[in-house]
N, C-alpha and C positions, 0 to 999 in steps of 0.2 A: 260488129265488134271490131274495135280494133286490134291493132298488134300488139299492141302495150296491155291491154286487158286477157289477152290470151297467154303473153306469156306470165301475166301473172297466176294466173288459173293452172297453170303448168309447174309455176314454182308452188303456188299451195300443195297441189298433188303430189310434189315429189318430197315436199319435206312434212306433210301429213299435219296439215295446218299449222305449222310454223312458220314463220318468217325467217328468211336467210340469215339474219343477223342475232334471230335469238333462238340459236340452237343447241338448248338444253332438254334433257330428258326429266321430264317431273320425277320426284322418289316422294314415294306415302313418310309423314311425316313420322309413327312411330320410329320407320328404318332411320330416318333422315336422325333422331333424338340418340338412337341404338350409335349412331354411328360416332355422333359428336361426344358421348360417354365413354367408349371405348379408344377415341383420340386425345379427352382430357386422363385417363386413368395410364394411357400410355405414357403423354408428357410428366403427368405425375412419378411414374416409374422411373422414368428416363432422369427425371430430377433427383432422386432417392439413389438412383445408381451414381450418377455424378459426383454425389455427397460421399457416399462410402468411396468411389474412386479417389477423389483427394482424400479421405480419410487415412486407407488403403497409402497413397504416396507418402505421405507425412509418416505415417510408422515406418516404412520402408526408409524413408530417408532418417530416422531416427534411428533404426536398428545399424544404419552403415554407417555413422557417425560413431554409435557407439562400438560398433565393430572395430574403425580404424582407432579408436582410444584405445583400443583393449589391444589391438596391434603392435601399436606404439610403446605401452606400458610392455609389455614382453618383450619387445626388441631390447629397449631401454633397462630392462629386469636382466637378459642374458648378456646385455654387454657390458651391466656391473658386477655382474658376478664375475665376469668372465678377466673384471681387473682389480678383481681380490679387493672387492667391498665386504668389512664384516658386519657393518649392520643395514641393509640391504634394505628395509621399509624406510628407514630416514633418508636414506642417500637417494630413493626414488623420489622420496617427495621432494627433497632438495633439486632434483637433478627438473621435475615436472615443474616449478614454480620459476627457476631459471630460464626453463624453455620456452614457458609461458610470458617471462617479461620480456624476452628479446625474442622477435620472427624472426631473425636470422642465423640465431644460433645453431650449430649443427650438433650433431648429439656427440662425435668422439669431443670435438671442442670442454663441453659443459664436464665429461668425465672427467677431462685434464686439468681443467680448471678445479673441479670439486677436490682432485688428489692434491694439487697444488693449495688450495686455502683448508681441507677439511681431512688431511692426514691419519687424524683419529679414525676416521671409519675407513680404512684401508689397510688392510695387512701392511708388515713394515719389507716383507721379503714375498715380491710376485710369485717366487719359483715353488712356496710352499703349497701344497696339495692340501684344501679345506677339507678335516676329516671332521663329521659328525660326532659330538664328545655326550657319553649319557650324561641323563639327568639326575637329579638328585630321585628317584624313585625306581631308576635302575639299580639292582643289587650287583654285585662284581661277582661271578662263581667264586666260589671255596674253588681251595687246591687242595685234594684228594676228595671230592666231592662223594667220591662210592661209598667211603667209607662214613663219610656224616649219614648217608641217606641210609645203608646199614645199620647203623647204631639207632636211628630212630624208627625203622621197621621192626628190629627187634625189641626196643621199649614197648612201644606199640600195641606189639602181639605178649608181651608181659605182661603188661600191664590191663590190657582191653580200656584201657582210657579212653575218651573218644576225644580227650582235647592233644592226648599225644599220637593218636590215628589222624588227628586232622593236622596236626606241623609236620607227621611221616608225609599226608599228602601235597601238603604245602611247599614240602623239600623237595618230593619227584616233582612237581609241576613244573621250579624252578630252574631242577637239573635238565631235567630232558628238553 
């Protein structure tokens, strides 16, 4: 035998009838099927997570969009108030529609401008303090109110009426 026949007999032995260049380990074919199911049902998953991940960013970057709008409108809300606009929903939209035709606009600019051409929605005197004025469904107290609510407690109890026990309690509601 030669040299070259021995040491192939030696490389058979050592790699357990393999050849040096083809040294893979067989796997039974159900594993080998188990295995390829379990790497297509990963990628699948891993696709479905992707999907809801941008889905996931897209809300996200919708919800801070709509956040810094809502920002904005409130900034823009307390800095009209704050220069004695009396009608407050038209002068915002006026004030949003301007800001929206020019990018450069800055927002004290657009309020100066709006006092300057839209006068009517601004108080005529800054220094006055915006008091809340009732509505026509607010009643004004009576002056000497004890004595109305009095007088119909004792009708009341004279009479046992029960449409003058219900204006006795219609009058304390009012009072107290």
């Amino acid at each position: 035998m030669s040299q070259i026949d021995t040491n192939k007999d030696v490389l058979s032995e050592d790699t357990d009838g393999y050849s040096d260049g083809d040294n893979l380990k067989l796997v039974p074919v159900a594993e080998s099927i188990r295995y390829r199911k379990r790497a297509q049902s990963a990628e699948k998953r891993n696709e479905i997570l992707a999907e809801q991940l941008n889905q996931a960013e897209s809300k996200a970057k919708k919800a801070a969009e709509q956040l810094s709008e809502v920002q904005f409108e409130q900034n823009l809300t307390h800095k009209l108030a704050a220069a004695g606009v009396v009608d407050l929903e038209t002068a915002v939209l006026i004030a949003k529609t301007r800001m929206e035709d020019s990018s450069k606009a800055d927002l004290e600019g657009v309020i100066e401008q709006l006092k300057k051409e839209k006068q009517y929605l601004f108080r005529n005197n800054s220094n006055e303090v915006a008091v809340a004025q009732r509505t026509s469904g607010a009643k004004d107290r009576e002056t000497g109110n004890q004595a109305v609510l009095e007088r119909a407690a004792k009708t009341a109890a004279r009479t046992g009426n029960r449409t003058d026990l219900q204006e006795y309690l219609k009058l304390r509601r009012s009072f107290l």
